[in-house]
N, C-alpha and C positions, 0 to 999 in steps of 0.2 A: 849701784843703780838698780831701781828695779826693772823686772821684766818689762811691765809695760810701756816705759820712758825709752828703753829699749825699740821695742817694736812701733813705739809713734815717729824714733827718729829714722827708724829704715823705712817706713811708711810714707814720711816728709821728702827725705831721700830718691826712693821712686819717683813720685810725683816731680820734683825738681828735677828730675834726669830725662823724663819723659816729656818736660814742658806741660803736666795737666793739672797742675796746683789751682787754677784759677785766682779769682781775688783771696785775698786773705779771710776774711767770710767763707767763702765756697772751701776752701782748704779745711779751714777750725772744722768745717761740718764734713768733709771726705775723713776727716782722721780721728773726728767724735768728740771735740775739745772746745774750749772759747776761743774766740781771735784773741785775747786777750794772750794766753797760756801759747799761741801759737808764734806771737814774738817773741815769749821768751826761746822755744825752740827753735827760730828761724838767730834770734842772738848767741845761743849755745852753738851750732853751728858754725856760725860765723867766729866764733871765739876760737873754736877748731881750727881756723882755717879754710871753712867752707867758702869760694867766692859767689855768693846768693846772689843774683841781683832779680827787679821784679821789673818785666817790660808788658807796658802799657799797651800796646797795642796788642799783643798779645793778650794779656789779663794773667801772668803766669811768670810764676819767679821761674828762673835758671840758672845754672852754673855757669859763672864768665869764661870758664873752660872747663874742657871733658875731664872726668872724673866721679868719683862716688866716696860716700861715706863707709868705710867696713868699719867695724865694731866684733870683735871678735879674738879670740885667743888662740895663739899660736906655740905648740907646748916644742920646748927646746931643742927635740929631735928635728923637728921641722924647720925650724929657724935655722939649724946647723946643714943640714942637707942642700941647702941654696943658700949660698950667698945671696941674693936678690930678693931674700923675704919682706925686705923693708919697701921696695918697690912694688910691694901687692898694694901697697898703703893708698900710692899718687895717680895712679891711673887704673883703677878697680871703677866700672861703671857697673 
């Protein structure tokens, strides 16, 4: 993956955790993309695992439960040191 599909999905990320996504419009344009390009990242997500959803009265996707995306590598020392490295995974906000 490159860097910056990288930093759009921790950007989308935020935004979903904080409730400030807005419409799908207003997002494409906080993260610099088309709405277009932003289902595909709001489906990549979701193919993750992520549970997206987009409430209307709000204007503002959110997580149907707490949680976050990490994205990141964990070199074997670490992962050996704690049993519990896989649980950074499920509830990292």
């Amino acid at each position: 993956m490159q860097k910056e599909v990288i930093q759009r999905l921790q950007r989308i990320d935020h935004l979903i955790r904080i409730k400030g996504t807005g419409s799908p419009a207003q997002l494409a344009k906080r993260v610099g993309i088309s709405e277009r390009s932003i289902y595909g990242y709001l489906n990549l997500m979701k193919d993750l695992g992520a549970p997206i959803r987009f409430c209307h009265y709000r204007e503002s996707y959110y997580y149907d439960e707490e949680g976050g995306l990490i994205i990141s590598f964990f070199p074997k020392e670490e992962r050996a040191a704690g049993a519990n490295w896989q649980s950074n995974f499920s509830g990292a906000a």
